[in-house]
Every structure is written in C-alpha cells, then in structure tokens.
N, C-alpha and C positions, 0 to 999 in steps of 0.2 A: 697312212703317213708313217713316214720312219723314223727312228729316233733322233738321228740324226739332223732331219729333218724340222721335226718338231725345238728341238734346242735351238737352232738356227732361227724359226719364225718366233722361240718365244725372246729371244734376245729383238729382233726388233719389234715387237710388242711392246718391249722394257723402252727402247729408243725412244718410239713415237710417243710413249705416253707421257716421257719427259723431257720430250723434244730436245732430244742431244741427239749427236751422229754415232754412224758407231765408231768412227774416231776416236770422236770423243770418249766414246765408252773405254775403246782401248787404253786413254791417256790415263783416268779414272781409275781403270780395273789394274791396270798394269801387265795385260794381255797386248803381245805383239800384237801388232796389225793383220800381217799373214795368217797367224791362229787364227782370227776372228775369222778373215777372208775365206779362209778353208772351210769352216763351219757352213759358213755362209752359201758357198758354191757346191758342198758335198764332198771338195776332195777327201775333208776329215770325219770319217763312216763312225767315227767311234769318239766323241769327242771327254777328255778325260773329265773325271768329277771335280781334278782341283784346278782345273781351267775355268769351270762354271762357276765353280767356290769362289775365284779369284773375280769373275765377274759378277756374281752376286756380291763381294764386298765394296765392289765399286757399285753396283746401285744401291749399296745399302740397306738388302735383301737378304733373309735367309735361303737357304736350298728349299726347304717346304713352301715359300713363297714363288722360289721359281717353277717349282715344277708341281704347283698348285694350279693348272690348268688345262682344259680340256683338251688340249694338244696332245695331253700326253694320254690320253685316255684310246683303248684301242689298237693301240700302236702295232704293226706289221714287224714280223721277224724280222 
C-alpha cells in the first residue's frame, strides 16, 4: 500500500468508527470537500501534513493517533 493510500483508508476508518460521512468530516475539519475527494480517489499522491492536521482536529485526534496504525506500516515507495 501507498501512502497516499493508506491516509485515504485511515480517514475512513475515522468515519466509520464514528459513524459521520466524510462530509461530514469535511464540515468538522474544515477541509474542502474536493481535498478529501482527492485523497480518496488518488488524484492527491501526496497529501499535505496540515490537511491531516486539520482533519485530525476535526476528529479530535492527535497526528500519532492518526497515523498510529498498521496501515502505515510497510508502506511502498
């Protein structure tokens, strides 16, 4: 898996576990909707740290709590 990749599935990981959309999430984080979509679909290969940041203060999460999972482990150049 790729980084990109993995940030994309652990956001909706974040979703499901608190059953909001990622609409929602966007409304919450204050991340456009297209940023998220992008992530989502791949177009965004690279997605920045303070877009995550922004969505981890919408779940009300630290960065080590995001990317405290085995998603991220292993990860393809």
């Amino acid at each position: 898996m790729k980084l990109h990749e993995a940030v994309g599935e652990r956001i909706l990981e974040f979703c499901k576990e608190r059953n909001i959309t990622p609409n929602k999430l966007c409304t919450m984080s204050g991340v456009i909707q297209s940023t998220v979509n992008c992530i989502f679909s791949g177009k965004s290969l690279n997605p920045k740290l303070r877009t995550i940041q922004y969505i981890c203060d919408g779940l009300n999460i630290t960065l080590k709590e995001f990317f405290d999972s085995p998603l991220f482990d292993n990860l393809e150049d």
